[in-house]
N, C-alpha and C positions, 0 to 999 in steps of 0.2 A: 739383943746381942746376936752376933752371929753364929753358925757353927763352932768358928773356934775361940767364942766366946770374946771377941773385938767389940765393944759398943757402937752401935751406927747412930748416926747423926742426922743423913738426910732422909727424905721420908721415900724414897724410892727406893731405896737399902730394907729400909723398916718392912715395905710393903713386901717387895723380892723375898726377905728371909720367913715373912709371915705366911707367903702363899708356899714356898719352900717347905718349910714347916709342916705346914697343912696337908701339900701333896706329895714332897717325897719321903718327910719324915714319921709321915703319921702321930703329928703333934700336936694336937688341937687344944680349943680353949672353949671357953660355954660359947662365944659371941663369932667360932669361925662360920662360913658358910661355903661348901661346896661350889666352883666354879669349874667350866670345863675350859677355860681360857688360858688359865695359871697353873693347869696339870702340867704343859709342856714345858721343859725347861728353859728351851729357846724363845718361849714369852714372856718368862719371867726373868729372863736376860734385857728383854727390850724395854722394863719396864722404866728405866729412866728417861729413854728419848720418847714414850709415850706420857708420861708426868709432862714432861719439857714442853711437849706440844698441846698438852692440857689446862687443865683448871686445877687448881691446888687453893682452899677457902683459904683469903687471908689468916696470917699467924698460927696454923697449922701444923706444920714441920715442927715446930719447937715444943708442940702441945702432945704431936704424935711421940716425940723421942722422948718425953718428960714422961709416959703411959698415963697422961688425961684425960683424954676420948678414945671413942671408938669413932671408927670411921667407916663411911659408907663408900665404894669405889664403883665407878661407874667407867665399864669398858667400851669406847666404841670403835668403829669399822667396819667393817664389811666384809661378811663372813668369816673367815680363822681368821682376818688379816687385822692384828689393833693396828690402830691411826694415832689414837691418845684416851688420855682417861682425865676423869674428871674424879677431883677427892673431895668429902664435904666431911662434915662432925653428923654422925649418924644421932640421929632424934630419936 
């Protein structure tokens, strides 16, 4: 859910409001983990057109919005700059 409590659906909303959570809410859960990519807010803005240009593990989206797994996100790019991210079901 988001701040104002809207259900999100896709996993780029999911992921945005999670790292949101994390770094500007001071909301955490046993399974968050510290990134310094998703403090800023302006990259947690871009995180859908870097999903877009990613990997997202088939049937995923529906598993992440259902709260069945945890997922493991993998940021890349080049230096501050993401490029796109890669989403798996964290083992």
């Amino acid at each position: 859910f988001n701040s104002k409590g809207k259900r999100l659906t896709k996993l780029w909303q999911i992921l945005r409001q999670d790292r949101a959570n994390y770094h500007r809410f001071k909301k955490r859960d046993a399974y968050d983990q510290w990134d310094g990519f998703f403090n800023s807010a302006a990259n947690r803005a871009i995180a859908e057109r870097m999903i877009q240009k990613g990997y997202i593990e088939p049937g995923l989206n529906s598993r992440v919005a259902n709260g069945e797994v945890t997922v493991k996100v993998r940021i890349y790019g080049h230096g501050s700059t993401g490029k796109y991210l890669k989403v798996t079901v964290k083992n």
